[in-house]
N, C-alpha and C positions, 0 to 999 in steps of 0.2 A: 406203454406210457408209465412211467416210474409214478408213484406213489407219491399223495401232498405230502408237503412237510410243512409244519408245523415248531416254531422255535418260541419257548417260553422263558422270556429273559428279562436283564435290566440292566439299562445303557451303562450305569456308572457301575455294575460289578463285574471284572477285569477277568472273573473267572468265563462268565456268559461271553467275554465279550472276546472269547475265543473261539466260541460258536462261529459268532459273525464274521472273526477273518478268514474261518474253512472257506465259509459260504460264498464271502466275497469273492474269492479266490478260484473258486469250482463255477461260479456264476449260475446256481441253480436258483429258482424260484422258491419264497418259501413265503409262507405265513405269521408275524409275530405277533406274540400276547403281551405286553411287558406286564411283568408280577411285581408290584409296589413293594418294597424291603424293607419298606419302615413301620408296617405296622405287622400283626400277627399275619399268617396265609388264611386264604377263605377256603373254605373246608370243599369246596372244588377242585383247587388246585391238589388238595392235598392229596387226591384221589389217583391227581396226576403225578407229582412226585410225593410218597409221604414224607421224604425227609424235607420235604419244604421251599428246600434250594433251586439254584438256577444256576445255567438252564437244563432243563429237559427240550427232548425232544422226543414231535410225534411224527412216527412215519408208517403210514399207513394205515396201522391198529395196535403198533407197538410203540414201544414209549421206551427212550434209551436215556438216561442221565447220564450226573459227572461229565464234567468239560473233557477231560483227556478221552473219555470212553465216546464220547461225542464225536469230537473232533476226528478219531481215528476212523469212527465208526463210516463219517461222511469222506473221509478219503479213500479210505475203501471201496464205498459205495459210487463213488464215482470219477474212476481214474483216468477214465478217457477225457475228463473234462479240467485237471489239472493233476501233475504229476508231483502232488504234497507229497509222498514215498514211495520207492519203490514195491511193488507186491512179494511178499514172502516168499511166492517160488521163482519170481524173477532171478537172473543173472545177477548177482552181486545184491540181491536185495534183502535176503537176513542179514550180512554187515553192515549195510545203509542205514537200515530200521536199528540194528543194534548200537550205531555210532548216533543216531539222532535221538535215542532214547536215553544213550547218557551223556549226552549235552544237555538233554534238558531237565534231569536228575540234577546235574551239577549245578548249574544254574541254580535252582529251586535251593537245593542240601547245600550248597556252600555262598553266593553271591545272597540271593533274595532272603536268604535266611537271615542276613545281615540287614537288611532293609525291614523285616519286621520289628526289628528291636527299637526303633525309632519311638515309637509307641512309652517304651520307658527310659528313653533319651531325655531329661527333663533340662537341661541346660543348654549353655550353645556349646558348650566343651565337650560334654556328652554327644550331643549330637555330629558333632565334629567326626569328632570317635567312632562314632557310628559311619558315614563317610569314608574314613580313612579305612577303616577293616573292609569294607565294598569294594573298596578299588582294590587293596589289596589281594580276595579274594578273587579278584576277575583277575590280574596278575598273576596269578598263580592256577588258579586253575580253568578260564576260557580261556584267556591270550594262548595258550599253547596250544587248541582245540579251534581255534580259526587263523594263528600265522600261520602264512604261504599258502594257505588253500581259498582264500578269499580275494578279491581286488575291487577295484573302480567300478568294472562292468559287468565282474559275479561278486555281489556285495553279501550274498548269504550262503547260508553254511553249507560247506561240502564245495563252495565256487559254483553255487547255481547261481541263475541269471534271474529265476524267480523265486519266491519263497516257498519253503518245504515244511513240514510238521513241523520242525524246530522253530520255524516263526511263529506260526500258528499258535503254539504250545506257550513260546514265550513272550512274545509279541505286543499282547498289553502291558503286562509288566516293565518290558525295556522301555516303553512308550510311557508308561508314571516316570519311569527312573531316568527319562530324558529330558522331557518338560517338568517336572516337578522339582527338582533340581534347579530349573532356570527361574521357576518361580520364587525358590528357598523354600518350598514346604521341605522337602530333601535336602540334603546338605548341598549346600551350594559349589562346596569346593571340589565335587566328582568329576564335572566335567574334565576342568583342565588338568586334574592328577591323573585321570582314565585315560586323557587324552595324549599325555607326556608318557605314562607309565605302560599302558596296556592298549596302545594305537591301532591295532589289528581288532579288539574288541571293541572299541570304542565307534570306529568307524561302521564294525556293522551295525553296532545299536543305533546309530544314526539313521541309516540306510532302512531300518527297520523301523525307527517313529515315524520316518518320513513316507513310508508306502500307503497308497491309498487305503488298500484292503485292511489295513492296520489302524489308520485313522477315519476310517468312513465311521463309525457309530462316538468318536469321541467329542465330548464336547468339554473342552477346556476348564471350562469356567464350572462349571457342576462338580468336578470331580476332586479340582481343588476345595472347593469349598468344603465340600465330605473327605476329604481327606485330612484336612485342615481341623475338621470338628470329630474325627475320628479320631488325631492324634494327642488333641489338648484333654478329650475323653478318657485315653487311656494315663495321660501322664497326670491327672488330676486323681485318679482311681489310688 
């Protein structure tokens, strides 16, 4: 019998809430704490993670942080229950692992990086701006890392039929940069330029806001709003 687990998180931080698409995904059983992010940690948790954040996780009598170290940690640990990556000594499975690791480096280092900037975006021209270099960036560096290898009925990466680390990995993120956009907390003009300019990436970001596992812990409306007073916070600062 495998060992509790145990996940210490919180629904609106997009890093935790990578946790929960492994999970969704593996369909294992697990335990949640949610750690309140607004105010200081209680000197419990800190015990649990000292650096404060989320999520951690407990499995068994160990305790493993950071989302990526997470995430990997639980595809690892349970492969026979969804094939998030290839294992290491598999057939083809250090190129797999090494193709899905910089996709999601890329991602991170060149697209989302462009999305943090919003934050001192203070105009709608600026923000525009901001927009326009996003799409760009997926033009130039995902579009060419999912055309011909994705379609209709393998809508993620590598042309799998289900989601692999690379969703997991990126998953909330596409999922703000989908809906939030629709909303206009994001530039609004992404979709149809992503969707004219970089159609092969566009399409899976769709495919990937729209899976359950991806949207089971989101709640629209909460995350806009924090994000909304996230961004007037920094452009006020």
């Amino acid at each position: 019998m495998a060992d509790k687990i145990t996940l210490y998180t919180n629904h609106r931080c997009p890093w935790a809430h990578r946790a929960h698409i492994a999970l969704a995904e593996l369909g294992v059983p697990f335990e949640e704490v949610i750690i309140d992010l607004d105010r200081p940690r209680d000197p419990w948790y800190l015990e649990v993670n000292p650096r404060g954040l989320v999520p951690s996780l407990k499995y068994g009598d160990e305790i493993v942080t950071e989302s990526a170290i997470v995430s990997q940690f639980l595809a690892d640990l349970f492969p026979e229950k969804a094939s998030l990556v290839p294992a290491s000594n598999a057939a083809g499975g250090p190129l797999a692992r090494a193709r899905i690791a910089f996709f999601v480096d890329t991602y991170f280092s060149k697209v989302h990086s462009h999305v943090n900037k919003l934050g001192q975006a203070k105009t709608e021209a600026d923000q525009a701006a901001v927009g326009e270099a996003i799409v760009a960036a997926a033009v130039k560096e995902l579009e060419p890392l999912l055309a011909g290898s994705t379609s209709a009925d393998k809508p993620f990466f590598g042309g799998s039929e289900k989601l692999t680390l690379a969703e997991v990995l990126t998953g909330s993120f596409v999922l703000r940069l989908v809906r939030l956009t629709k909303s206009g907390v994001y530039p609004a003009g992404v979709p149809a330029a992503a969707a004219s300019q970089a159609p092969a990436f566009w399409a899976w970001a769709q495919a990937v806001a729209a899976h359950p596992s991806v949207t089971g812990i989101f709640n629209e409306e909460a995350v806009t709003a924090s994000t909304k007073k996230r961004l007037a916070t920094q452009r006020a600062a």
